[in-house]
C-alpha positions as CSV (number, residue, x, y, z in Angstrom):
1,X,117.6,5.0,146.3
2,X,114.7,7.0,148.1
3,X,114.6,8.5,151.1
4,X,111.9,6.1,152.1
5,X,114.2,3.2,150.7
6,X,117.5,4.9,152.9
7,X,117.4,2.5,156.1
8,X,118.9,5.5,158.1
9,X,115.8,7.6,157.9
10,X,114.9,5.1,160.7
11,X,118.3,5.0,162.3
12,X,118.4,6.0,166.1
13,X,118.1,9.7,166.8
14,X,119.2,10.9,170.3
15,X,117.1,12.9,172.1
16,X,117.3,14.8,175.9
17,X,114.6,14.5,177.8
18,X,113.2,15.4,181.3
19,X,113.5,12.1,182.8
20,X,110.0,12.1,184.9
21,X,108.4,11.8,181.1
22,X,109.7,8.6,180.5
23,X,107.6,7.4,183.8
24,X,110.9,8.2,186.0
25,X,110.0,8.4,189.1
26,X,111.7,11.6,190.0
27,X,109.3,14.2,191.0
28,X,109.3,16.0,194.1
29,X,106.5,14.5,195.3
30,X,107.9,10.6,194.5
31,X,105.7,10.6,191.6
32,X,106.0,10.4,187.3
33,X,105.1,12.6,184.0
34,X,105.0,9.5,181.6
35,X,104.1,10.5,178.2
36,X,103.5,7.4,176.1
37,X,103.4,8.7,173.0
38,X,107.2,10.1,173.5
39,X,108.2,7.2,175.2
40,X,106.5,4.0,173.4
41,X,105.7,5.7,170.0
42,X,108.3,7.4,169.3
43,X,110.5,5.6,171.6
44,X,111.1,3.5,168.7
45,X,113.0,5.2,166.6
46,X,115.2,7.8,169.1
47,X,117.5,6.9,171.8
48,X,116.5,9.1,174.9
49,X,118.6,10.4,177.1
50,X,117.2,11.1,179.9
51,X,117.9,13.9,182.6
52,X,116.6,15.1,185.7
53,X,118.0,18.3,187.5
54,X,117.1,18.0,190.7
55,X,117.9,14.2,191.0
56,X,121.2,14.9,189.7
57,X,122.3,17.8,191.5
58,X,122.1,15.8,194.5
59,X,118.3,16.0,195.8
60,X,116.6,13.4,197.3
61,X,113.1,12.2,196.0
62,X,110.8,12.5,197.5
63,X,111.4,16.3,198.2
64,X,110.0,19.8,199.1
65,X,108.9,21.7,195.7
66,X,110.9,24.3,194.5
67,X,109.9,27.2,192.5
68,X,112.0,30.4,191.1
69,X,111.9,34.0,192.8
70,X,113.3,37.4,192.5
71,X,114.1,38.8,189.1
72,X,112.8,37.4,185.8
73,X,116.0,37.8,184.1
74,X,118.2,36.1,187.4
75,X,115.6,34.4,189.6
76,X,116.9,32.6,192.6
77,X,116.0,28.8,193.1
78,X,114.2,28.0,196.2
79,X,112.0,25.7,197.9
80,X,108.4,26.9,198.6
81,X,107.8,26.2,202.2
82,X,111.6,26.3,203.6
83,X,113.4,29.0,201.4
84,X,116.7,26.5,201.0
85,X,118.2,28.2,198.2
86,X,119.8,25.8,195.8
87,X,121.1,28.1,193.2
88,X,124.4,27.8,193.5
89,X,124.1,23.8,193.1
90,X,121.7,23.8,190.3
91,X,124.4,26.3,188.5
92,X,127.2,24.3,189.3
93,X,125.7,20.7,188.3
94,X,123.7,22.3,185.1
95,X,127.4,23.2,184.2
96,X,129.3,20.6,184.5
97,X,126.5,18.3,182.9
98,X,125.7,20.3,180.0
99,X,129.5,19.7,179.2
100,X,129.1,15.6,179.4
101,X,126.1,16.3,177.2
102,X,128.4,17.2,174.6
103,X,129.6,13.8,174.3
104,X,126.2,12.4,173.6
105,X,125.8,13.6,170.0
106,X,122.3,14.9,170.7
107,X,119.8,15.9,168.0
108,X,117.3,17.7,170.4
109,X,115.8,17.9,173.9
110,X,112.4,17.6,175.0
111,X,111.8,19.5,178.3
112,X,109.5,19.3,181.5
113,X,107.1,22.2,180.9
114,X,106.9,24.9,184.4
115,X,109.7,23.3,185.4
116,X,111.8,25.5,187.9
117,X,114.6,24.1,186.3
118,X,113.8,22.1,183.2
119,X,111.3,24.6,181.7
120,X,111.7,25.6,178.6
121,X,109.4,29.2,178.4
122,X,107.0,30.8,180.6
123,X,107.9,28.9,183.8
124,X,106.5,30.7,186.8
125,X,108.6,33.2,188.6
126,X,107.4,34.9,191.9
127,X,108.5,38.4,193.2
128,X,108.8,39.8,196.7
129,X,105.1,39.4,197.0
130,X,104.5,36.2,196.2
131,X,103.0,36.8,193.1
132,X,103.8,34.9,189.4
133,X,104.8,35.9,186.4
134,X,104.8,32.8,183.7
135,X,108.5,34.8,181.9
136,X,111.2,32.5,183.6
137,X,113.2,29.8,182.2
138,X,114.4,26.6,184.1
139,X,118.1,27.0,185.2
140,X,119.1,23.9,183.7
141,X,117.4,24.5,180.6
142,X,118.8,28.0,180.3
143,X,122.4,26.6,180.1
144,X,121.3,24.2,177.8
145,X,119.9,25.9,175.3
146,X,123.0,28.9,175.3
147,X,125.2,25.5,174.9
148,X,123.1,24.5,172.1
149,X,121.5,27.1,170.3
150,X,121.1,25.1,167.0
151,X,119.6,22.2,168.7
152,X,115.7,22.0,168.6
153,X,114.2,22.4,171.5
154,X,110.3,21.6,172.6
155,X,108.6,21.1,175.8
156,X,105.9,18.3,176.5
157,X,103.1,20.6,176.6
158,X,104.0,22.0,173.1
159,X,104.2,18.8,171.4
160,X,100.4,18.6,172.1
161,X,100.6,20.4,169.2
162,X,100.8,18.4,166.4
163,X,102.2,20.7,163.7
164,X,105.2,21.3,166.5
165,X,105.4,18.1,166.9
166,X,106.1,17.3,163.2
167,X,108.4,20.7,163.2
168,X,110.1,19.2,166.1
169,X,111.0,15.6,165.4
170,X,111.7,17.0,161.3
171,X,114.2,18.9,162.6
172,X,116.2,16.3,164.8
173,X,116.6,14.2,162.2
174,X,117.3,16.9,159.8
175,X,120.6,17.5,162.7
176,X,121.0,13.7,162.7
177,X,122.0,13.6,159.1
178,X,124.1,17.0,159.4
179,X,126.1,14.8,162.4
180,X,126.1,12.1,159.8
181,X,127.3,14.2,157.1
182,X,130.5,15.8,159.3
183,X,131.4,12.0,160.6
184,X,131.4,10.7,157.1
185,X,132.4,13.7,154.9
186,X,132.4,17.2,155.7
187,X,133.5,17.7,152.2
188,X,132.3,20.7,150.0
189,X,131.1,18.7,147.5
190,X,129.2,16.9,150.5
191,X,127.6,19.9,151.7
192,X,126.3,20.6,147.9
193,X,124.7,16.7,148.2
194,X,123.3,17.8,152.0
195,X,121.7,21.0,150.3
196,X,120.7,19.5,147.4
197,X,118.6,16.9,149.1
198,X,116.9,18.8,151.8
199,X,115.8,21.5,149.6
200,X,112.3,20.7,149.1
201,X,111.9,20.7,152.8
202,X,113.8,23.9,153.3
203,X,111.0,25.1,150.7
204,X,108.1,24.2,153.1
205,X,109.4,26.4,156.0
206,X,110.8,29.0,154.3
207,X,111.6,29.4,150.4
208,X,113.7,32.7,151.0
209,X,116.2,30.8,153.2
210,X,116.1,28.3,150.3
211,X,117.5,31.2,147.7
212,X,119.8,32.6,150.2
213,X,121.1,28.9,151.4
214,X,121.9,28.4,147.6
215,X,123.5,31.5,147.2
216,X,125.7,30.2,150.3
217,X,126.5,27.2,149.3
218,X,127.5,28.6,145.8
219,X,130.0,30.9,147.6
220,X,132.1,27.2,149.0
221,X,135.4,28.7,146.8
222,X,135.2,32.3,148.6
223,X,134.8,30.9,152.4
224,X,136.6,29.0,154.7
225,X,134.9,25.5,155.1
226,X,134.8,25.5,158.9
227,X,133.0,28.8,158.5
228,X,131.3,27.9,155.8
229,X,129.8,24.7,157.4
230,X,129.2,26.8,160.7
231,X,126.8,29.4,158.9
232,X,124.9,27.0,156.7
233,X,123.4,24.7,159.4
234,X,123.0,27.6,161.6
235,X,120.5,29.2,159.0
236,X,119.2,25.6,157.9
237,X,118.1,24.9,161.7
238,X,116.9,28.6,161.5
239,X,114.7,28.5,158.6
240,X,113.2,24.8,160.1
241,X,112.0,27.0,162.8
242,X,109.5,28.7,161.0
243,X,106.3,26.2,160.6
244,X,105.8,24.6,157.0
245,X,102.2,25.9,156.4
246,X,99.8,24.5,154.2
247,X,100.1,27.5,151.7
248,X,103.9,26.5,151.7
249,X,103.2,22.9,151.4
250,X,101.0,23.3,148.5
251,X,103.7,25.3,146.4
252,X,106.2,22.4,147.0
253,X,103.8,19.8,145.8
254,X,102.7,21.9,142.8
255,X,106.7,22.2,142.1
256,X,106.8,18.4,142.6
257,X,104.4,18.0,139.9
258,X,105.4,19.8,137.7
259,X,108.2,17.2,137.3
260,X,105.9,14.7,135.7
261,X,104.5,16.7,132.7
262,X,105.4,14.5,130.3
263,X,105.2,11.1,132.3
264,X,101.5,11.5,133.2
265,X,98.4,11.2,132.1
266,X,95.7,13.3,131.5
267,X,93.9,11.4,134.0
268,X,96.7,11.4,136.6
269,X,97.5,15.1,136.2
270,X,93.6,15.9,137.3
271,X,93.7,13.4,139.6
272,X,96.9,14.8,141.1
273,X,95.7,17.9,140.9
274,X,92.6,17.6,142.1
275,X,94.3,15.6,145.7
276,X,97.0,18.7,145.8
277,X,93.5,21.0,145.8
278,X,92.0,19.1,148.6
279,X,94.8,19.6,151.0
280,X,95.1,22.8,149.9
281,X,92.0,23.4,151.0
282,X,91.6,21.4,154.6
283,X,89.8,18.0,153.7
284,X,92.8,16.1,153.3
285,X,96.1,15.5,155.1
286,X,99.7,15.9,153.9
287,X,100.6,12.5,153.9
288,X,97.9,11.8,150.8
289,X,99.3,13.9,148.2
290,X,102.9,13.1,149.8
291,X,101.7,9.3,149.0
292,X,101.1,9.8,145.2
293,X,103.5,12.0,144.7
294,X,106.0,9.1,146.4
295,X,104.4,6.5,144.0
296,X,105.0,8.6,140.9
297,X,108.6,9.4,142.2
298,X,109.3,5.7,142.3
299,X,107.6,4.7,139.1
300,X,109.0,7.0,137.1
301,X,112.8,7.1,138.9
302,X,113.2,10.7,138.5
303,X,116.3,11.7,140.0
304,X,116.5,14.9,141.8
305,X,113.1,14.1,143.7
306,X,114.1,10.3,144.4
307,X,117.2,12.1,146.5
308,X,114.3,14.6,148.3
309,X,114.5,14.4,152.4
310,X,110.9,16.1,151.7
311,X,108.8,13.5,151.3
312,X,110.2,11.1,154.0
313,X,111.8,13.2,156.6
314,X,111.0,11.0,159.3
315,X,109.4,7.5,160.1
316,X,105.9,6.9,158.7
317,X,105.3,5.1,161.3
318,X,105.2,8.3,163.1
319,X,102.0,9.4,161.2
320,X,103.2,12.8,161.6
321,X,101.4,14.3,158.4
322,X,98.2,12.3,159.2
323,X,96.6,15.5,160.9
324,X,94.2,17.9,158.7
C-alpha cells in the first residue's frame, strides 16, 4: 500500500485557528478575516478549531481595539482610546484555555497576524511614547506556543507564502500520524516503521537530522522509551522546520531514482532525468517529477519507496507542490 493509496493521508487533521478567519464575526469592530482558502480549501481535509481571545475572555463585540504597551518582553494589554487594562483576564483565560486545548489533540494552529493577543511574531508594541515596535507576541499566543512547543505554528499572513504553506500543513500531518502512532502502538519496533517511512521527507528539510535521527533510533535498547519517543519527535518537528529547498528536493529525487536502475529503460532513465533537471532548474514544479516517480513506484512495487510519506505527505488536492 502507498501513501497515496493509505485512506488516512486524508483523514481529518485538527487545527487552532483565530476564529475571525473562518468569517467569525468576532473583531472589535463587529467585523471578519475570512480566508477562503483555509477555510473552504483546506477546510476539507482538517477539523478547525476555532478560537478567539477576546471573545472568550469575556469581551463584548463590538468593542474598543486593544493594542500592547510597555516592555517588549512583558507588555501590558490595553485598549487604545480608554487605557482599560485587560491583562490580568487575558492571562487568566489564555491559561485556563490552553489547558482545555490539550484535550483536542491538535496538530497545529494558525494565528491572526498583529494580533494583540493572537499574533504570532512582530505584533506591534508601543512604549511610553506612543511609538511601535513590530517585536511583541500576542498574550494568548505566547502561552500557547510555551504549551506546545512541538506544534507547528503559522500565521495567516505567512501562509501567503506558499513554500510555508506546504512546510506548514506537511508538518501537521506529519504530528497527525505521530498522534496516530502513540494511540495505536508506541511500540519500538513502531517507532523504527514511523522513521522508516518519513525518511525521505526528513531528507528534503534536512539530511543531517536524517543521519542523527537514525543514529537515535538505533540507540531504542540503551534509552528509556518514554525518553526515547520524547527526543525523536522533538528533533523530527525540528528538522521539518527548516524549508525543503529545491537543491534538497532534487537530491531526494535523484536517490529515488536511483532505485529503478534496473527496471527502466533507457528511454525512461533520460526522460526521468531530464524532468528531475527541469525542476532542478525552475521551469517545472515538484509535483511533476513527484508524479513519475509515483507511477514508477506503483508499477514496479518497490518496497521501501511504496511505504515513503515523501511523495504524498498531504492531500493532492491541496496542490501544494504545484508552485515553481
Amino acid at each position: 500500500m502507498t501513501a497515496k493509496e493509505d485512506d488516512s493521508v486524508n483523514a481529518p487533521v485538527r487545527i487552532g485557528i483565530s476564529a475571525c478567519l473562518l468569517g467569525e464575526k468576532v473583531r472589535y469592530d463587529g467585523g471578519h478575516k475570512l480566508d477562503r482558502y483555509l477555510r473552504d480549501t483546506v477546510g476539507r481535509f482538517v477539523t478547525w478549531v476555532g478560537v478567539c481571545p477576546e471573545v472568550e475572555c469575556g469581551l463584548s463585540v463590538p468593542r474598543e481595539a486593544m493594542r500592547l504597551v510597555g516592555p517588549i518582553e512583558s507588555p501590558r494589554l490595553v485598549t487604545q482610546k480608554t487605557g482599560i487594562d485587560h491583562t490580568e483576564r487575558m492571562q487568566r483565560w489564555a491559561e485556563k484555555r490552553v489547558r482545555e486545548l490539550e484535550k483536542e489533540n491538535l496538530c497545529g494552529f494558525i494565528f491572526k497576524s498583529g494580533s494583540p493577543s493572537s499574533g504570532m511574531e512582530k505584533v506591534r508594541v508601543y512604549n511610553a511614547k506612543g511609538m511601535p515596535v513590530k517585536k511583541g507576541v500576542g498574550m494568548f499566543a505566547l502561552k500557547f506556543m510555551e504549551r506546545f512547543p512541538l506544534l507547528p505554528v503559522e500565521d495567516d499572513g505567512r501562509l501567503q507564502d506558499l513554500p510555508l504553506r506546504e512546510n506548514f500543513i506537511s508538518r501537521a500531518f506529519v504530528f497527525r500520524r505521530w498522534l496516530d502512532f502513540l494511540e495505536e502502538d508506541g511500540s519500538l519496533k513502531g517507532l523504527v516503521s514511523f522513521h522508516t517511512a518519513h525518511k525521505l521527507l526528513i531528507m528534503s528539510h534536512s539530511p543531517k537530522a536524517l543521519a542523527e535521527l537514525g543514529n537515535l533510533v538505533a540507540r531504542t535498547k540503551k534509552i528509556k522509551r518514554k525518553e526515547l519517543l520524547e527526543m525523536y519527535i522533538g528533533r523530527v518537528m525540528d528538522a521539518l522546520k527548516l524549508m525543503a529547498t529545491v537543491k534538497k528536493n532534487a537530491n531526494v529525487l535523484y536517490h529515488i531514482a536511483g532505485y529503478f536502475k534496473k527496471q527502466l529503460t533507457a528511454d525512461e532513465k533520460a526522460e526521468l532525468g531530464e524532468i528531475i533537471g527541469q525542476y532542478h532548474a525552475g521551469l517545472v514544479p515538484l509535483i511533476v517529477p513527484i508524479t513519475l516517480l509515483g507511477h514508477y513506484v506503483r508499477k514496479h512495487r518497490e518496497p521501501y519507496l511504496l511505504k515513503q510519506v515523501y511523495l504524498y505527505p498531504h492531500p493532492t488536492e491541496l496542490m501544494l507542490r504545484n508552485h515553481v
